[in-house]
C-alpha positions as CSV (number, residue, x, y, z in Angstrom):
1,X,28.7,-7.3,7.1
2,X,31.4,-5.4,5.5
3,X,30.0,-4.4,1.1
4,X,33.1,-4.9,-1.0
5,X,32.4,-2.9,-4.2
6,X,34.9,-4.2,-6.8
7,X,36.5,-2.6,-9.8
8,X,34.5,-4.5,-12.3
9,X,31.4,-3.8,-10.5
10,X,32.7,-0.1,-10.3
11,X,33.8,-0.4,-14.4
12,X,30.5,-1.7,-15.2
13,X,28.0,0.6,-13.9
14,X,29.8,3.5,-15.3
15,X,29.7,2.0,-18.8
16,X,26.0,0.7,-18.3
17,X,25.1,4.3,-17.1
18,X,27.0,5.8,-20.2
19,X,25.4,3.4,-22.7
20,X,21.8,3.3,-20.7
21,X,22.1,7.4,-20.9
22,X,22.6,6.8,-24.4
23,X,19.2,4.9,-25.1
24,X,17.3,6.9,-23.6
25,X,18.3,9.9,-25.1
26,X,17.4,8.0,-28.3
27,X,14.7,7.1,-27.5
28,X,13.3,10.6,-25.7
29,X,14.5,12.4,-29.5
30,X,12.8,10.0,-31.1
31,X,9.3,10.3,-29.3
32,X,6.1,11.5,-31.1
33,X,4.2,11.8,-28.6
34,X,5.6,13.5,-25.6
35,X,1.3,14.2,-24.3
36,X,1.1,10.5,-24.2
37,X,0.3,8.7,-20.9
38,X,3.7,7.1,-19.6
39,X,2.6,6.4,-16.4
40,X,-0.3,6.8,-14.0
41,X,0.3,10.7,-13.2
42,X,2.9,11.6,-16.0
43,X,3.2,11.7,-19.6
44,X,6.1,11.1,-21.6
45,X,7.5,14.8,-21.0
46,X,7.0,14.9,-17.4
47,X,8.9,11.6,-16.9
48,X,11.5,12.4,-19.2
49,X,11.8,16.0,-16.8
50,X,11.6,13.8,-13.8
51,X,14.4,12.0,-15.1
52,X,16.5,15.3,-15.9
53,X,15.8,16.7,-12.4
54,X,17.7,13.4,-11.2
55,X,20.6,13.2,-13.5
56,X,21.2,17.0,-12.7
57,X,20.6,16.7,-9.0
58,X,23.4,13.9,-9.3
59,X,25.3,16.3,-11.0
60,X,25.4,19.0,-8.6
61,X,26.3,17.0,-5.7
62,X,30.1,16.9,-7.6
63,X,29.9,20.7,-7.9
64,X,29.5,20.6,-11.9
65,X,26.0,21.3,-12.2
66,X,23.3,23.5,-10.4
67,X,20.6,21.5,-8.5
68,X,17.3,21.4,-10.6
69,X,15.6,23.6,-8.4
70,X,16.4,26.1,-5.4
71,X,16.6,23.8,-1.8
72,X,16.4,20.5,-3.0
73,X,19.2,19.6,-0.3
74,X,17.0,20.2,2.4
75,X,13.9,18.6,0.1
76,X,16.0,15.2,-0.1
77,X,16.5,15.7,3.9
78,X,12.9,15.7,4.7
79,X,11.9,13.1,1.9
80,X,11.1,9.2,3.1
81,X,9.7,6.2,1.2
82,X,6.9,7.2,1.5
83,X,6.7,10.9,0.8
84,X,9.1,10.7,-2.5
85,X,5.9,11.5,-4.8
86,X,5.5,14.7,-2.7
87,X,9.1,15.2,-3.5
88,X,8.3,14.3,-7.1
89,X,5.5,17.1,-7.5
90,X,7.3,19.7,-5.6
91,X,10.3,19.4,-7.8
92,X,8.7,18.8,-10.9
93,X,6.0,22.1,-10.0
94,X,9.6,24.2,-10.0
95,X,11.2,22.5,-13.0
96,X,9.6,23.8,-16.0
97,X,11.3,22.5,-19.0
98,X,8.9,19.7,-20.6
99,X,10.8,20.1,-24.4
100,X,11.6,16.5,-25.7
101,X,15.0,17.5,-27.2
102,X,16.2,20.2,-24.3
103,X,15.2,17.1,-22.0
104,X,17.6,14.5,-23.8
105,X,20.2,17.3,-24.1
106,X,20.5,18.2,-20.9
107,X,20.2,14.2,-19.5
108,X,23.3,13.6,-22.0
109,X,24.9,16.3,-20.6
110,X,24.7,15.9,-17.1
111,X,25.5,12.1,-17.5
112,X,28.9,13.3,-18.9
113,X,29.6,15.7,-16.1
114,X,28.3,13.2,-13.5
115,X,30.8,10.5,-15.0
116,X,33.6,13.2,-15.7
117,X,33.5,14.6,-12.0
118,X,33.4,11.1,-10.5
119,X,36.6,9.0,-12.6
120,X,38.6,7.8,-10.1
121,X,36.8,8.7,-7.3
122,X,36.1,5.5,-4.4
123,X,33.3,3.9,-5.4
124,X,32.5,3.0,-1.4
125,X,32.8,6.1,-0.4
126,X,29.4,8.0,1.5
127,X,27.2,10.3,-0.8
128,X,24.4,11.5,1.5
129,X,20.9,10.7,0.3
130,X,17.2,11.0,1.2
131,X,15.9,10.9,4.6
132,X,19.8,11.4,5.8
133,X,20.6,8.2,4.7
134,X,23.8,7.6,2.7
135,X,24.7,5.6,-0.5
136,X,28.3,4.7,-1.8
137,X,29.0,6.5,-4.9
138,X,28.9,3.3,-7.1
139,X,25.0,3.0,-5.4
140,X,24.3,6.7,-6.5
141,X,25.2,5.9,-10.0
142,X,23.1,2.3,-9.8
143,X,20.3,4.4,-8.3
144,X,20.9,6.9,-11.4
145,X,20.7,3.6,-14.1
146,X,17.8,1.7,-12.7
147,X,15.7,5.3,-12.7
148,X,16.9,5.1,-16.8
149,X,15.9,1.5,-17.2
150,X,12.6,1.8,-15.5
151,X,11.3,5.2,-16.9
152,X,12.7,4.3,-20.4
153,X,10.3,1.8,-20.0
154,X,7.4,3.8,-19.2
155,X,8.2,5.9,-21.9
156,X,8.8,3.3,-24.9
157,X,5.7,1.5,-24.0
158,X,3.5,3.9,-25.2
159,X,5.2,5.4,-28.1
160,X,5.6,1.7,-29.5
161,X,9.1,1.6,-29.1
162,X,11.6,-1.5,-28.1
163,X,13.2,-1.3,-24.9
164,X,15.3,-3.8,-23.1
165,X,17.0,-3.7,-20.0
166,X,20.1,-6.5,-19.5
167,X,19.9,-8.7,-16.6
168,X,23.3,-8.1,-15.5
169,X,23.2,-4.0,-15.2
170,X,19.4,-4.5,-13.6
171,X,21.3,-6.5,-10.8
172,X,23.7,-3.3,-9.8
173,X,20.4,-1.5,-8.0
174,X,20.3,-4.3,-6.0
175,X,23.6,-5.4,-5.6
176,X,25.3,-1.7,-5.0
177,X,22.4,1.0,-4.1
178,X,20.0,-1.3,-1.9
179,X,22.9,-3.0,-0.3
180,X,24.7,0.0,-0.1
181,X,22.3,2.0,1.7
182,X,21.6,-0.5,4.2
183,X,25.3,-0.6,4.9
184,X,26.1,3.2,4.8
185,X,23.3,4.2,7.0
186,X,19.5,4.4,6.2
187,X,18.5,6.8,8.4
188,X,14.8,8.1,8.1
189,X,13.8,6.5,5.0
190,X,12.2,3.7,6.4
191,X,10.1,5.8,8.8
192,X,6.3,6.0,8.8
193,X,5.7,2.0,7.8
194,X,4.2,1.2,10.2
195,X,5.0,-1.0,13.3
196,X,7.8,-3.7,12.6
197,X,7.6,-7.5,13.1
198,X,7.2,-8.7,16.6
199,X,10.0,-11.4,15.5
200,X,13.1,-11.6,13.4
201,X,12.3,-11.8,9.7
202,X,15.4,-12.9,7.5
203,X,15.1,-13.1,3.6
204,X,17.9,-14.0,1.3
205,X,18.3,-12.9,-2.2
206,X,19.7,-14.8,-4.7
207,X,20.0,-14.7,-8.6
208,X,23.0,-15.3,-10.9
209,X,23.8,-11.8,-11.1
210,X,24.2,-10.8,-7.5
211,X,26.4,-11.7,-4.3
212,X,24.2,-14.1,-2.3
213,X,23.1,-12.1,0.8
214,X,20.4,-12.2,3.5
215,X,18.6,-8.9,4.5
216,X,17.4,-9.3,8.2
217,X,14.9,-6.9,9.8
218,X,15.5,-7.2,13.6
219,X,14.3,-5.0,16.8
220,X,14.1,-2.0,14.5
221,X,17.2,-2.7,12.4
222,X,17.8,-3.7,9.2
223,X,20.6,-5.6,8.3
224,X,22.6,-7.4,5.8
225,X,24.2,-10.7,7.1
226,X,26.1,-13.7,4.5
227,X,24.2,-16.6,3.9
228,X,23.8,-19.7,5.8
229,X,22.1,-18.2,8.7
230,X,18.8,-19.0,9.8
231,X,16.8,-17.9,7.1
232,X,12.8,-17.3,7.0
233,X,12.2,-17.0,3.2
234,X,14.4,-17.6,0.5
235,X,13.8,-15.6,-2.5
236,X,15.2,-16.4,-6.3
237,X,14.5,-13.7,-8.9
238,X,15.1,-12.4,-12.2
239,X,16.9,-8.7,-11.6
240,X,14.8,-6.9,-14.1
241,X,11.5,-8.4,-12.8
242,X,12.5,-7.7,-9.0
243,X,13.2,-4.0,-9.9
244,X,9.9,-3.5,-11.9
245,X,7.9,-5.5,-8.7
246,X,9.4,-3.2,-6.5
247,X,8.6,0.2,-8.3
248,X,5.0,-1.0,-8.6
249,X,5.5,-1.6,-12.8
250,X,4.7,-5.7,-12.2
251,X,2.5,-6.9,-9.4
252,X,3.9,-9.8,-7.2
253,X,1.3,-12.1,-8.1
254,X,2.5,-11.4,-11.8
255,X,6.5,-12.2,-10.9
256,X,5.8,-15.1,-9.1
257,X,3.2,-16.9,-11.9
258,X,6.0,-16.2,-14.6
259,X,8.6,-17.7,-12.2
260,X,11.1,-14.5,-12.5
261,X,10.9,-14.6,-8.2
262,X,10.6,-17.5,-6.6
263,X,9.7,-17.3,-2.9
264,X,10.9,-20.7,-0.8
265,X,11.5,-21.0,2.6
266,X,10.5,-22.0,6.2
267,X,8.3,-19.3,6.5
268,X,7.3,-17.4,3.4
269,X,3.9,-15.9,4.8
270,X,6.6,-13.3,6.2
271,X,7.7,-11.8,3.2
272,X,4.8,-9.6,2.9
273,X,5.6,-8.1,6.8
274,X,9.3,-8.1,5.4
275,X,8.3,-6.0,2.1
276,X,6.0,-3.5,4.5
277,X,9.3,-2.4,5.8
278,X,12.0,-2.9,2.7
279,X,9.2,-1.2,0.2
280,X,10.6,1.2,-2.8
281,X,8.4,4.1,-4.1
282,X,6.0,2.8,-6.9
């Protein structure tokens, strides 16, 4: 199935990336506390570091900023799902910079650059990624805003400040980076889960901010196919509540009981084999 990335798609996550760079910022100059817990292994400092190792690793793949630390293209190489928090330590061990305000500064800055060195650039064009998979540029820059919605999060919860995330810039991780690297080529990231289903599993997604698409995992393959196919599960969600399920921030049970993802279907004891396979560091 051939992803169209259209200009509004394009115009909007450049402006939701600008703006989202913004708040965070903000909010990062405007924390306390930066020794406060933010999530299980990090405070508010180390996530706002992990956050400037990203935004200037996304930097230097346009040639206008050093990577964060020396090797990290054959670090991303080597990295799957399920070893990214061994890509997390290593980088953030190397990165040394934990000051608040040098944190924000530099995010703003490589934000600029990142958005600078890409205007007018394809937005479907390949950008390699971990595990020698490959996202189109517009996915890289989704990839970049969800990683500012969720870990602004993290850090506003326990500094007491408001954070909000708007549906419609949520959906782009889904619509443009988890599409898109499904499309462009996944490579090794999926490796180590595991064996796959012994059958065809076919979920489709659907929410008023995306496309309406079905993600099938098949002999080993992972595929996106239109709907109106035979279909195993049909799931309805909330964007921001899918992307905090999926990083581990909201358990399933809690999604589901709130109705923010609504799992229907023929068969909907296969989501969880499904998910086993299509999982996102938490």
């Amino acid at each position: 199935m051939i992803v169209a990335i259209t200009d509004d798609a394009w115009r909007t996550t450049r402006a939701a990336l600008a703006t989202t760079g913004d708040r965070f910022t903000d909010l990062l100059s405007a924390a306390e506390a930066p020794s406060a817990q933010a999530t299980r292994h990090w405070s508010v400092a180390d996530t706002a570091a992990h956050v400037a190792t990203l935004t200037q690793a996304c930097a230097s793949m346009f040639g206008v900023a050093p990577p964060p630390v020396h090797g990290l293209g054959e670090l991303m190489r080597e990295t799957t799902i399920d070893t990214v928090a061994d890509l997390n330590e290593v980088v953030l061990g190397r990165f040394t910079e934990r000051d608040p305000e040098a944190l924000a500064g530099q995010i703003r800055s490589d934000i600029k650059l990142l958005l600078d060195a890409t205007d007018g650039e394809d937005p479907a064009a390949a950008v390699p990624w971990l595990g020698g998979s490959a996202v189109p540029l517009a996915g890289l820059l989704a990839h970049l805003l969800n990683e500012l919605q969720i870990h602004g999060r993290d850090i506003a919860r326990p500094v007491g400040a408001r954070w909000w995330v708007p549906r419609r810039e949520a959906a782009l991780f889904f619509e443009l980076f988890l599409i898109g690297v499904i499309h462009h080529g996944y490579g090794r990231l999926l490796d180590g889960h595991g064996p796959w289903p012994r059958r065809r599993v076919a979920v489709e997604f659907a929410s008023p901010y995306t496309t309406t698409r079905s993600i099938v995992i098949d002999d080993g393959r992972v595929t996106v196919e239109p709907p109106g196919g035979p279909t195993d599960v049909r799931l309805a969600f909330d964007p921001v509540a899918l992307n905090l399920m999926l990083f581990g921030r909201v358990s399933r049970a809690r999604a589901v009981l709130a109705g923010d993802v609504v799992v229907r279907g023929r068969r909907p004891w296969l989501l969880p084999a499904f998910l086993r396979i299509m999982r996102l560091p938490s």
